[in-house]
Structures are given as C-alpha cells and as structure tokens.
C-alpha positions in Angstrom: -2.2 5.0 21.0 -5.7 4.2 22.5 -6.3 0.3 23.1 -9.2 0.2 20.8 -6.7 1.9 18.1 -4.0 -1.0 18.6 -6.7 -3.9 18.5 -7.5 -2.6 15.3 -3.8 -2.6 14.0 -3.7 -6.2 15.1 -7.2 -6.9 13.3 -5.8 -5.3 10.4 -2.3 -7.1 10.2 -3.9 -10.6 10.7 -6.7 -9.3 8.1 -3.7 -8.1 6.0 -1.8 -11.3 5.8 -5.2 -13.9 5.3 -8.5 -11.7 4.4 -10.0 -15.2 5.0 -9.0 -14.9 9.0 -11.8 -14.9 11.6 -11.3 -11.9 13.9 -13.8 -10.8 16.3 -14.7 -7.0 16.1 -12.4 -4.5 18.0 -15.1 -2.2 18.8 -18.0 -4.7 19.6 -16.1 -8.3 19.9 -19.7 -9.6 18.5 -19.1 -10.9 15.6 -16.1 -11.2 12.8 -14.7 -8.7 10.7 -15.9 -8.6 6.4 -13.0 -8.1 4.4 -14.0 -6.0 1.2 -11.8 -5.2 -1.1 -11.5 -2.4 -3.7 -9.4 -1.1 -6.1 -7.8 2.1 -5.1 -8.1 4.9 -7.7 -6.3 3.7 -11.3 -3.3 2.2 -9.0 -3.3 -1.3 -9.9 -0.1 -2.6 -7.3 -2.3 -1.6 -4.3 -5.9 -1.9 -2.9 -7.9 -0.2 -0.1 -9.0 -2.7 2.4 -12.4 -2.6 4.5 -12.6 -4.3 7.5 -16.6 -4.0 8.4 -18.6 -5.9 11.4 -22.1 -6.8 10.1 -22.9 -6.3 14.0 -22.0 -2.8 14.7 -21.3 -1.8 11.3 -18.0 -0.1 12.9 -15.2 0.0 9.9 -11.8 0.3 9.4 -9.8 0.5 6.2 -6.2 -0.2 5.1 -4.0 0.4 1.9 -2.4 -3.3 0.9 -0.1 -3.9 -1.9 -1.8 -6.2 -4.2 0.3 -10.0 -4.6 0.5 -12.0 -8.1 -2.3 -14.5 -7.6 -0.3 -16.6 -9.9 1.9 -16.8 -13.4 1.4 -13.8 -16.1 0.1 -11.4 -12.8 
C-alpha cells in the first residue's frame, strides 16, 4: 500500500469514529478534512462518507454504518 493510501485509512478511521475530528489533508497537509455525509442508496443502516479538503479539493469516501443517535432510532 502506497503511503499516501495508508494516511488516508488513518484520516478515515479517526474521521470514522468523530466526523467532528481535525485532520490535516493526506494529499496536501494544508488544511482539514470536510466530513459530508450522505445517505447511501435506500439503505438506511449505512452512509457514504466524504472526506474533502477545501484546499486541494482532493476527496476520499468511506461506507459507515449509521449509530442510533438516541431512543426510538
């Protein structure tokens, strides 16, 4: 695996775990990673995660399971 591919596994593990985590861009290290979120076809248990720097506009994205964001979810 390339090192850029592995900084972005890390990016997307810490990004997995807290989308509200600051993580300096793999590809440009100027600025922090935008989490975007978006549902991912009619599956409701998952979502497709974006990682985007507003730098270099480089972009990743990961599949996540979606967790109960409280009673009833």
């Amino acid at each position: 695996m390339l090192p850029s591919s592995r900084a972005w596994v890390r990016a997307a593990i810490v990004l997995g775990n807290d989308p509200n985590a600051e993580v300096l861009c793999p590809a440009c290290g100027q600025a922090n990673l935008e989490v975007i979120d978006a549902q991912f076809g009619s599956n409701l248990e998952h979502l497709e995660r974006h990682l985007v720097c507003p730098a270099c506009q480089a972009m990743n994205s990961m599949l996540c399971r979606r967790t109960p964001s409280g009673p009833g979810d």
